[in-house]
PARO-602704 format. One record per residue (C-alpha): x, y, z. Coordinates in Angstrom, 1 decimal. Last residue first. Layout:
{east=X | north=Y | up=Z}
...
END
This chain:
{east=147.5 | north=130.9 | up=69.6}
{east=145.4 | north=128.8 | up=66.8}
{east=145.0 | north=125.9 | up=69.7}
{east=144.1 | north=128.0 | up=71.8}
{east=141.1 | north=129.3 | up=69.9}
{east=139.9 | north=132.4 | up=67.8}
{east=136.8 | north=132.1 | up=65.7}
{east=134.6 | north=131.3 | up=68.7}
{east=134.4 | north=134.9 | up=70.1}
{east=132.7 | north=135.8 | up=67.1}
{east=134.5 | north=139.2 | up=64.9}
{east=131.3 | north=140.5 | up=64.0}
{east=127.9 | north=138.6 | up=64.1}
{east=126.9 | north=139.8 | up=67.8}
{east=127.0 | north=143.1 | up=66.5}
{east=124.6 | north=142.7 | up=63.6}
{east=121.3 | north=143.8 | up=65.5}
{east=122.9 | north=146.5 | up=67.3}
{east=124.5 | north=147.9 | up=64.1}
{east=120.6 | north=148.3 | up=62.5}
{east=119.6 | north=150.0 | up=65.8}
{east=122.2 | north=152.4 | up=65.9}
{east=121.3 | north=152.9 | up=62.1}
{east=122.5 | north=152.2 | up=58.9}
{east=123.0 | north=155.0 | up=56.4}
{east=126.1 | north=153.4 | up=53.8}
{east=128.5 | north=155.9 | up=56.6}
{east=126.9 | north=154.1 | up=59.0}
{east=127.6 | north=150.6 | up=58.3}
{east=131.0 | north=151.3 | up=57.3}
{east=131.8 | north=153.4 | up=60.1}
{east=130.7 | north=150.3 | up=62.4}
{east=132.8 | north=147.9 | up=60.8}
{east=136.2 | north=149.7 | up=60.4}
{east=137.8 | north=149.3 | up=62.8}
{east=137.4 | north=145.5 | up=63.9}
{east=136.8 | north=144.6 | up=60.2}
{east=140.1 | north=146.3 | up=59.6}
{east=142.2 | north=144.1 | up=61.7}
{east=140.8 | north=141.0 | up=61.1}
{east=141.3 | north=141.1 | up=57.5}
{east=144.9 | north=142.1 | up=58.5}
{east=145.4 | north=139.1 | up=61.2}
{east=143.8 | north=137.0 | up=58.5}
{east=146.1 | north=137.9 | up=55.6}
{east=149.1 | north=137.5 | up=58.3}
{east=147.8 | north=134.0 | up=59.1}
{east=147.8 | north=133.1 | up=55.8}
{east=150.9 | north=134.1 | up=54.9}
{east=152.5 | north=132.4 | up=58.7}
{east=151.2 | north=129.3 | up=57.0}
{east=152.3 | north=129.3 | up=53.8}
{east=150.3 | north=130.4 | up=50.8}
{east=149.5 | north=128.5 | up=47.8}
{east=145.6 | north=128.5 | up=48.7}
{east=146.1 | north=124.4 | up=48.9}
{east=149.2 | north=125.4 | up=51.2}
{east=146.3 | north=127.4 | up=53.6}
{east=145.1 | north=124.4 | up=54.6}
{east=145.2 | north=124.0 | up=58.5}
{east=145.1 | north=128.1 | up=58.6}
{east=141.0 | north=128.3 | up=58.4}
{east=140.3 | north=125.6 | up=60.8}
{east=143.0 | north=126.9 | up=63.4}
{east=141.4 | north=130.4 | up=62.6}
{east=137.8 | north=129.7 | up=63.6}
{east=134.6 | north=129.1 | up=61.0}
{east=133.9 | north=125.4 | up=61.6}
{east=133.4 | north=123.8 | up=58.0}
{east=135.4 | north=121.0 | up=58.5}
{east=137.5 | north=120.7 | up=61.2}
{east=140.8 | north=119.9 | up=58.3}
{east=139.7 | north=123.5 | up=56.6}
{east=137.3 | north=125.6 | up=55.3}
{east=134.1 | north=123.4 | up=54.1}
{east=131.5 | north=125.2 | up=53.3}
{east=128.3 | north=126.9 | up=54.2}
{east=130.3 | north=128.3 | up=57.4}
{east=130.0 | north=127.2 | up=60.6}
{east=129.9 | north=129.4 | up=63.7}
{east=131.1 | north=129.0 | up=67.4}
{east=130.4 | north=131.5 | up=70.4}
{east=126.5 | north=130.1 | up=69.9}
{east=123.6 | north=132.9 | up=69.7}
{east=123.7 | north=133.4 | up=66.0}
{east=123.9 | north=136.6 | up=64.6}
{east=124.3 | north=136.0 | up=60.4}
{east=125.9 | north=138.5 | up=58.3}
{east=125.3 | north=139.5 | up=54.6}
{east=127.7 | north=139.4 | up=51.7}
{east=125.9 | north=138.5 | up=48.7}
{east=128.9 | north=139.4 | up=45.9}
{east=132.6 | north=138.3 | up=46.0}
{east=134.1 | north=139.6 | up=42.2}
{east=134.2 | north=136.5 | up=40.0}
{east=136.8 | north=134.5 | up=39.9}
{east=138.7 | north=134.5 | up=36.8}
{east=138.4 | north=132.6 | up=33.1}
{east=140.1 | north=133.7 | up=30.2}
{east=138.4 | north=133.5 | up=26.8}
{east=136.8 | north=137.3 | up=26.9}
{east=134.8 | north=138.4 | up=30.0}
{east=134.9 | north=134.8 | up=31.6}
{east=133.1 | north=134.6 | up=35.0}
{east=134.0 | north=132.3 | up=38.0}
{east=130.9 | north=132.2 | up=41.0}
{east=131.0 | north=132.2 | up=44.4}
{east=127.1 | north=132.5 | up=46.0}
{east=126.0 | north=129.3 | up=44.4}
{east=128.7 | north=127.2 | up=46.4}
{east=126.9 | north=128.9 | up=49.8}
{east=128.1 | north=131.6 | up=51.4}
{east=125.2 | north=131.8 | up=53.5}
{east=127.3 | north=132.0 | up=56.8}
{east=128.6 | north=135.4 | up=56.4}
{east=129.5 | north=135.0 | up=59.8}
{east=131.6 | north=138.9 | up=59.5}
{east=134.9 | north=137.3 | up=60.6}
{east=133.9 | north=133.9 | up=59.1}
{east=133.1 | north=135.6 | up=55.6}
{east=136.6 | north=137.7 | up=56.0}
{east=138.7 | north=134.8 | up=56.1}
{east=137.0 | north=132.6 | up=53.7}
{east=137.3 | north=136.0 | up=51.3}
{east=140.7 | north=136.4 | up=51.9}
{east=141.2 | north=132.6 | up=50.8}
{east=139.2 | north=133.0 | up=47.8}
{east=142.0 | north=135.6 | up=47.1}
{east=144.8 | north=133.4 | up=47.6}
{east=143.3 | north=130.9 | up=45.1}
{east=142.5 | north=134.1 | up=42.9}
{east=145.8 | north=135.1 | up=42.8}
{east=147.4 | north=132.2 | up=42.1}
{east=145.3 | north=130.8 | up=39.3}
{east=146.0 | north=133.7 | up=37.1}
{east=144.0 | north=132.5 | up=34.2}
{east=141.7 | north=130.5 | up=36.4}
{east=139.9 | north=127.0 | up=35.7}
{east=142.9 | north=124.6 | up=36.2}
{east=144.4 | north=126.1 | up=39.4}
{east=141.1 | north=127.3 | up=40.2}
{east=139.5 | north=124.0 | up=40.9}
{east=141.9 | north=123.8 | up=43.9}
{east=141.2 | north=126.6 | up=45.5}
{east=137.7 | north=125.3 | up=45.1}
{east=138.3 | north=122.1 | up=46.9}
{east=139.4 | north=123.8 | up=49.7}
{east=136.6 | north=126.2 | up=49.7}
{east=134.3 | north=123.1 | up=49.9}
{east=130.9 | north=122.3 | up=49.5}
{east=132.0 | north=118.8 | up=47.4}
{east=130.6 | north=116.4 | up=50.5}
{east=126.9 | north=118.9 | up=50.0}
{east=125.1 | north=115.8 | up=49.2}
{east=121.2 | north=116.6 | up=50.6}
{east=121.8 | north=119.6 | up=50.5}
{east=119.5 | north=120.4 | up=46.7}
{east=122.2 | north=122.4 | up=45.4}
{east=124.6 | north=119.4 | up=44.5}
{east=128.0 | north=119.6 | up=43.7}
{east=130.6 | north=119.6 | up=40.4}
{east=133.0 | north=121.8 | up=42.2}
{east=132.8 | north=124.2 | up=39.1}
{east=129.0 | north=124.1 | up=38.8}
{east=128.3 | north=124.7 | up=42.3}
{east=131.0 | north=127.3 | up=42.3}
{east=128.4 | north=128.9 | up=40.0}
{east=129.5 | north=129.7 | up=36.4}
{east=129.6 | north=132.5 | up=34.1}
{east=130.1 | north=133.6 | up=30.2}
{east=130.4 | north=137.5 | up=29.7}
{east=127.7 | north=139.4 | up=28.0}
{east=128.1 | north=142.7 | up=26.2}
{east=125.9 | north=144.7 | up=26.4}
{east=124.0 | north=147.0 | up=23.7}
{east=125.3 | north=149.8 | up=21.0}
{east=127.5 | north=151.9 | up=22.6}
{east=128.5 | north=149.2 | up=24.9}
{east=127.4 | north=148.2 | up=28.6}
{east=129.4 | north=145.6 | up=29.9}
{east=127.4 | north=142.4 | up=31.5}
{east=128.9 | north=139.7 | up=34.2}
{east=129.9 | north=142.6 | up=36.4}
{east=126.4 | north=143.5 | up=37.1}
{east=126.7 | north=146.8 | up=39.4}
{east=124.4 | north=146.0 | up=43.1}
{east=121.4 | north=148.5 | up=43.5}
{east=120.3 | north=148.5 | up=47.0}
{east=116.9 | north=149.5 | up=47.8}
{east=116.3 | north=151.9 | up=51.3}
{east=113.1 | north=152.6 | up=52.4}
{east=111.3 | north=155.4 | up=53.4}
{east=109.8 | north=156.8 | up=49.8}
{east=112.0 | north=155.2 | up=47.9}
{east=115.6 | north=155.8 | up=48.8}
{east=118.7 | north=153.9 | up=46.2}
{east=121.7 | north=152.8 | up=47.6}
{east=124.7 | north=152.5 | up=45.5}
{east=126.9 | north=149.7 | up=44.9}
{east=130.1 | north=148.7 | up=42.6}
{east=131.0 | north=145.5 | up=42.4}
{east=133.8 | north=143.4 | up=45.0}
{east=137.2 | north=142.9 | up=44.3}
{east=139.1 | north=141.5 | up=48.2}
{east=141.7 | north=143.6 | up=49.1}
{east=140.2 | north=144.6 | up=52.7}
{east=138.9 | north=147.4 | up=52.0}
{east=136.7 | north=145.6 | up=49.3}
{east=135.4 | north=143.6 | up=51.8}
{east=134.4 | north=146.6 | up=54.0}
{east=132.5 | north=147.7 | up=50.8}
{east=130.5 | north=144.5 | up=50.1}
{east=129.5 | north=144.7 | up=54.1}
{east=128.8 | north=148.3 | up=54.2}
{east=126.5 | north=147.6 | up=50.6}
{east=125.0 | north=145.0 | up=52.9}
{east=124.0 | north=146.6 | up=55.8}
{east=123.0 | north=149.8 | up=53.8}
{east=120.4 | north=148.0 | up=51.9}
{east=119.4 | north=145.0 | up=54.7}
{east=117.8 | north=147.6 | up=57.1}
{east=117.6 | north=145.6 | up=60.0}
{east=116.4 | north=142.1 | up=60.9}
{east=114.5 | north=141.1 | up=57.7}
{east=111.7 | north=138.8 | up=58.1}
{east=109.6 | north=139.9 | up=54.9}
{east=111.8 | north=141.4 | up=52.5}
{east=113.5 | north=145.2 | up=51.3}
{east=114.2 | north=145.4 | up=48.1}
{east=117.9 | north=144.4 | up=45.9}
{east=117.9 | north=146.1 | up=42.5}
{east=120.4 | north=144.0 | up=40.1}
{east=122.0 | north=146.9 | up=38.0}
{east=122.2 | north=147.1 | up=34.4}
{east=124.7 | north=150.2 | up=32.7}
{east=125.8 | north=153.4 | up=33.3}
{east=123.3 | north=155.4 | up=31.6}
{east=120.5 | north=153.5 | up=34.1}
{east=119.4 | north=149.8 | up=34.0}
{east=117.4 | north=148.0 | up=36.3}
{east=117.6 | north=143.8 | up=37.1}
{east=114.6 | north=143.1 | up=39.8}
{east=114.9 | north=141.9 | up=43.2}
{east=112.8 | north=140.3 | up=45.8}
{east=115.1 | north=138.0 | up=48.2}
{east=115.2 | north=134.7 | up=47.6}
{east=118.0 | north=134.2 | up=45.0}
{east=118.2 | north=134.2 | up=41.8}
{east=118.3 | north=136.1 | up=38.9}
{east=115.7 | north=135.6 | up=36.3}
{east=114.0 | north=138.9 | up=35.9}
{east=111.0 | north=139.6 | up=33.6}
{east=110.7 | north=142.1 | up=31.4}
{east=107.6 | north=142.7 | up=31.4}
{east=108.1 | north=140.6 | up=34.3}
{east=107.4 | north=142.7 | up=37.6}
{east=105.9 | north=145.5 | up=36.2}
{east=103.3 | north=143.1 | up=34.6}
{east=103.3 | north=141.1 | up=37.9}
{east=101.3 | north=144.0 | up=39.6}
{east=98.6 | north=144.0 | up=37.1}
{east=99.0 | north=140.2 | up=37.5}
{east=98.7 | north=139.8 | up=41.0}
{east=95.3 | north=137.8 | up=41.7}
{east=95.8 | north=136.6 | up=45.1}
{east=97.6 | north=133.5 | up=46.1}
{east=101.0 | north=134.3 | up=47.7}
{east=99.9 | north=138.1 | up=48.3}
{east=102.9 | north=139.4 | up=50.7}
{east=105.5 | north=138.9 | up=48.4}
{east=104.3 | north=139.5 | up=45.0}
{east=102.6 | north=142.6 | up=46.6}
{east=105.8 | north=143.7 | up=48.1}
{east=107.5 | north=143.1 | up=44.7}
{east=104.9 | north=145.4 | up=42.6}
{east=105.1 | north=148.1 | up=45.3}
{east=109.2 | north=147.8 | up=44.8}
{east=108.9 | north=147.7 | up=41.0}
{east=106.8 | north=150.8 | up=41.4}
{east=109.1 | north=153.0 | up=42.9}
{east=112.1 | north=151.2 | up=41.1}
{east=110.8 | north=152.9 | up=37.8}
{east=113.3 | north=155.5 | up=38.0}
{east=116.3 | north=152.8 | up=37.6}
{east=114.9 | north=151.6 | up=34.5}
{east=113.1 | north=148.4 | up=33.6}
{east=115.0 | north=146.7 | up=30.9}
{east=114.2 | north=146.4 | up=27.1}
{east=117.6 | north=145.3 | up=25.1}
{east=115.5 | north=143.0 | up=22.9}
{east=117.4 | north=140.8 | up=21.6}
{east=117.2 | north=138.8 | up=18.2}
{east=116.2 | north=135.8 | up=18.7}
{east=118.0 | north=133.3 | up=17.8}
{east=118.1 | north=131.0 | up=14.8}
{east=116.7 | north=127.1 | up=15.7}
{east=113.9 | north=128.3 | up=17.1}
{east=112.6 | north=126.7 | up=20.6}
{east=115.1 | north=129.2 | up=22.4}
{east=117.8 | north=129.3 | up=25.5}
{east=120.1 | north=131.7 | up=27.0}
{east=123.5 | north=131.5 | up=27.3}
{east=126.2 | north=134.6 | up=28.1}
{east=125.8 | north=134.5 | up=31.8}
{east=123.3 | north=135.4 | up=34.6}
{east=119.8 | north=136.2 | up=32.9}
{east=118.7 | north=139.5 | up=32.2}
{east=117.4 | north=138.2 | up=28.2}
{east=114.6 | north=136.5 | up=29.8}
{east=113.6 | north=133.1 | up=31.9}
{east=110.9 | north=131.6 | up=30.3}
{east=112.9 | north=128.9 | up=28.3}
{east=115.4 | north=127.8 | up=31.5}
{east=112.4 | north=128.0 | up=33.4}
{east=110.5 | north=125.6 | up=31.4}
{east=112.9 | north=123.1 | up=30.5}
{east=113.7 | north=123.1 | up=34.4}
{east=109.5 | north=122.0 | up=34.8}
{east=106.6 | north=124.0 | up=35.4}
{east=104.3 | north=122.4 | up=38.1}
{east=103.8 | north=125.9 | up=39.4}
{east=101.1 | north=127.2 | up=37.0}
{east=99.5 | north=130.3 | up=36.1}
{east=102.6 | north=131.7 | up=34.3}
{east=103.0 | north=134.9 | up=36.0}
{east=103.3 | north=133.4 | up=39.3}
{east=105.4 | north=130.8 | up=38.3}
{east=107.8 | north=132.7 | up=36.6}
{east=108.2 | north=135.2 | up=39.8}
{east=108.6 | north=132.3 | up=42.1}
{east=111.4 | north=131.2 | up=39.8}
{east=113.0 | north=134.2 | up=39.7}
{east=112.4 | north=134.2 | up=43.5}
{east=114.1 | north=130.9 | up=43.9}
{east=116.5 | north=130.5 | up=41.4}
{east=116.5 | north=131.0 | up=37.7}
{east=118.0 | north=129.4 | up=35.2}
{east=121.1 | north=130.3 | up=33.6}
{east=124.0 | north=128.6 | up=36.5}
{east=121.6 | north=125.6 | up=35.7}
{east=122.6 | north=125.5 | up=32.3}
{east=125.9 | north=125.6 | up=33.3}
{east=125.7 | north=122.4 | up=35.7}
{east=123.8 | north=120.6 | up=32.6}
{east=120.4 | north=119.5 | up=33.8}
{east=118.9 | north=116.4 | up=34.1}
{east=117.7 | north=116.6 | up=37.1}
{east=120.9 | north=117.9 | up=38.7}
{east=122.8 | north=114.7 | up=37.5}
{east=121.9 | north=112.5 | up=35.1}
{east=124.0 | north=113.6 | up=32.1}
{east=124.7 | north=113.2 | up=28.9}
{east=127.4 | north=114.8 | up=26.8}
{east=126.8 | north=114.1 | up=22.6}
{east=130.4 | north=113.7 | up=21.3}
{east=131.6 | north=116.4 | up=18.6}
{east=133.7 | north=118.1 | up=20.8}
{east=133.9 | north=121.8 | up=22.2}
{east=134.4 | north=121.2 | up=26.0}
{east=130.6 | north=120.7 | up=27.7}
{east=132.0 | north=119.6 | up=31.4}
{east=135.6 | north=121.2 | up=31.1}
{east=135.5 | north=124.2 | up=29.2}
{east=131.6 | north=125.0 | up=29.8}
{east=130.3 | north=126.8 | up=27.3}
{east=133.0 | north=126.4 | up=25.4}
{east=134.1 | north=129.1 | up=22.5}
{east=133.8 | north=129.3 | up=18.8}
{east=135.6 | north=132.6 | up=17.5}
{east=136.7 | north=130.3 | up=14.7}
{east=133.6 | north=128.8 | up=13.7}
{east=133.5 | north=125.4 | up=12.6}
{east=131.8 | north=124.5 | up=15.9}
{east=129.4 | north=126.0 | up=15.6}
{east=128.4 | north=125.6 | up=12.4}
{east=128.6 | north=121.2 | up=13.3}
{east=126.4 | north=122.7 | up=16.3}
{east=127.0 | north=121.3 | up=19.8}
{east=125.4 | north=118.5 | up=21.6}
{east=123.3 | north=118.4 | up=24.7}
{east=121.5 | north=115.2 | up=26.6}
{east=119.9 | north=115.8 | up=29.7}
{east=118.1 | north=112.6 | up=31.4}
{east=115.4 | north=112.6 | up=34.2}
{east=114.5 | north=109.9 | up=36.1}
{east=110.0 | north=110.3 | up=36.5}
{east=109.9 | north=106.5 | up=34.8}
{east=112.0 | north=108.3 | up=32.3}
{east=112.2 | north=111.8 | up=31.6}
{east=113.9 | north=113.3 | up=29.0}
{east=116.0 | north=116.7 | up=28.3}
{east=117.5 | north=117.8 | up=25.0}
{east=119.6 | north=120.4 | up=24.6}
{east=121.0 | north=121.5 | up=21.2}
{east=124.2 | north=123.3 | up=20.4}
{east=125.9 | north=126.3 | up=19.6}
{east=123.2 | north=128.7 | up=17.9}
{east=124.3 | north=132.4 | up=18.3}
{east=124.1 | north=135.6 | up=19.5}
{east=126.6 | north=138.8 | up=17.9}
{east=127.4 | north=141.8 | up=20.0}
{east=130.3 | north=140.6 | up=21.0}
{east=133.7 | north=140.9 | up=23.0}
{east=133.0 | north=137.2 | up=24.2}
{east=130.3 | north=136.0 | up=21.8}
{east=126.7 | north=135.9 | up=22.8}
{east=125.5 | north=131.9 | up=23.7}
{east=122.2 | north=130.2 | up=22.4}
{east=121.2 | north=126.8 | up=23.1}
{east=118.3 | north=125.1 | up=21.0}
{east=115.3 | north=123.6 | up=22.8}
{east=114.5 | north=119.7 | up=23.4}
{east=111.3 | north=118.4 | up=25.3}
{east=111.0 | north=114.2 | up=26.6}
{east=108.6 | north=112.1 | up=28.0}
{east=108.6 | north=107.6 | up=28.6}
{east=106.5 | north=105.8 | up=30.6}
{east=107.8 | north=102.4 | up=30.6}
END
């Protein structure tokens, strides 16, 4: 029996906190290449009285040792730490290696990570280091990205260095890196390979056009370098303080429907199901249930058809959890009248047309003729307001061209919704 295993300590800031601290230990092992994650939390954690969960349901505080084998080994939390995809492109690069394993990320990701965790060999913390790039250095983060990009196998480090030092965990595929100004940290969205139109203005009209219609969304601002556009998108999981941030606990959708991200088992992709995770995860489970419904609503309307389980997250400023504002709103021009959504909205599955989208609206809490009101409204503005929106963030004619065929499909709306 071959037979491996690695361990780190598991470090989490305090709601309303400056202070990090030890709560538990991780240990992850690897047998005859199955891979095993064990975690346990601190007896001095636990004895503290501002002591909170990381995860209140999969990791409550207990003194039992949780195990899992799901997800590689890796605790649905932890995950929601690590990085994904160009984070994790990033790390390799930089490293010299891409056989690095989810031990590996989760210790070379930095201090910008999603969340309150993060994740040491020490048993005491480090102590943190406050360093990000700032917002006037976007210039030559953006030069550093596109070379990143566009160079998969050349020597990049000089580039890198602006890259990583500090380095940026959050996911994704689209080059980014986490900036700071007086206001606070920003994730700085570039321009990337493939791109139909000018993704900056497209999607900042997108986040704002969701906020018109009641959904909570962060703040945005486009940025110009030279002649492109960068999108800077507010980090509501971090709150700037006099002397630091403070860091709010978060987790994926993935995490709180218990799913897979690798698609080969997406059954739990489900707004449904979600709706119905938030009336024991939220605060004010109400709201955000009918909320997540707005949002299923206006994602269909716009075929925002990567709104995958990682792209709805629930956050926890202080020891109440909420849905997390709606972030990575982009749409999706396909040539067929019908669209289907990453997850599941309704009895047809994950077809994105109204009939689907009003079969459960009772596990949103609202009746039928509620929900079809919210999407008659949600409707209504993305019809009007669409097109100003895009402009008014600087798209182009060309840029709305692209995304018309996106808006307002012909296939959402169906005899059998009339």
């Amino acid at each position: 029996m071959t037979t491996s295993s690695s361990e780190c300590f598991v470090y989490i800031q305090l709601p309303g906190s400056l202070d990090v601290v030890t709560c538990g230990r991780y240990v992850r092992e690897e047998v005859r290449g199955e891979a095993i994650g064990r975690f346990v939390y601190g007896r001095s954690y636990r004895e503290r009285e501002d002591a909170v969960e990381v995860d209140p349901y999969d990791l409550p505080l207990s003194t039992r040792e949780f195990v899992t084998a799901r997800l590689r080994g890796v605790f649905g939390a932890f995950r929601d730490a690590a990085p994904d995809a160009w984070g994790r492109y990033v790390i390799q690069r930089y490293a010299g290696a891409a056989d690095l394993d989810e031990l590996d990320y989760l210790l070379l990701a930095p201090e910008d990570r999603a969340g309150a965790l993060s994740f040491g060999r020490s048993k005491t913390p480090p102590a943190p280091t406050h360093d990000f790039n700032r917002i006037v250095h976007l210039r030559e983060l953006r030069e550093a990205a596109r070379i990143l990009e566009e160079d998969p196998t050349g020597d990049v480090l000089p580039q890198l260095g602006q890259l990583i030092e500090p380095r940026t965990s959050i996911g994704g595929a689209r080059p980014k890196n986490v900036v700071e100004d007086d206001e606070g940290l920003w994730i700085a969205k570039f321009p990337a390979r493939g791109d139909r139109w000018n993704n900056a203005p497209v999607e900042a009209a997108m986040l704002s056009l969701a906020g018109v219609c009641g959904i909570r969304v962060p703040e945005t601002r486009i940025e110009r370098i030279l002649d492109e556009s960068i999108l800077l998108v507010k980090r509501f999981d971090r709150e700037k303080v006099d002397a630091g941030y403070h860091r709010h606990r978060m987790v994926s959708a993935l995490t709180v429907l218990d799913a897979d991200d690798t698609g080969t088992d997406r059954s739990n992709w489900s707004y449904v199901l979600l709706a119905d995770e938030l009336r024991r995860w939220s605060s004010r489970p109400d709201r955000d249930r009918v909320e997540l419904f707005r949002r299923m609503a206006f994602n269909a309307l716009v075929s925002n058809l990567d709104d995958h389980p990682r792209n709805h997250a629930l956050v926890a400023a202080g020891l109440d959890w909420r849905l997390a504002p709606a972030y990575d709103i982009t749409p999706s021009p396909v040539r067929s009248a019908s669209r289907d959504l990453a997850l599941v909205c309704g009895r047809e599955g994950r077809r994105a047309r109204r009939s689907n989208l009003l079969s459960e609206a009772a596990r949103f809490g609202l009746a039928r003729d509620e929900a079809a009101a919210i999407i008659d409204q949600v409707r209504g503005i993305v019809a009007s307001r669409w097109e100003q929106e895009v402009t008014r963030h600087g798209g182009t004619d060309r840029d709305r061209e692209r995304m018309a065929s996106a808006i307002l499909c012909e296939g959402f709306e169906d005899a059998a919704a009339r």
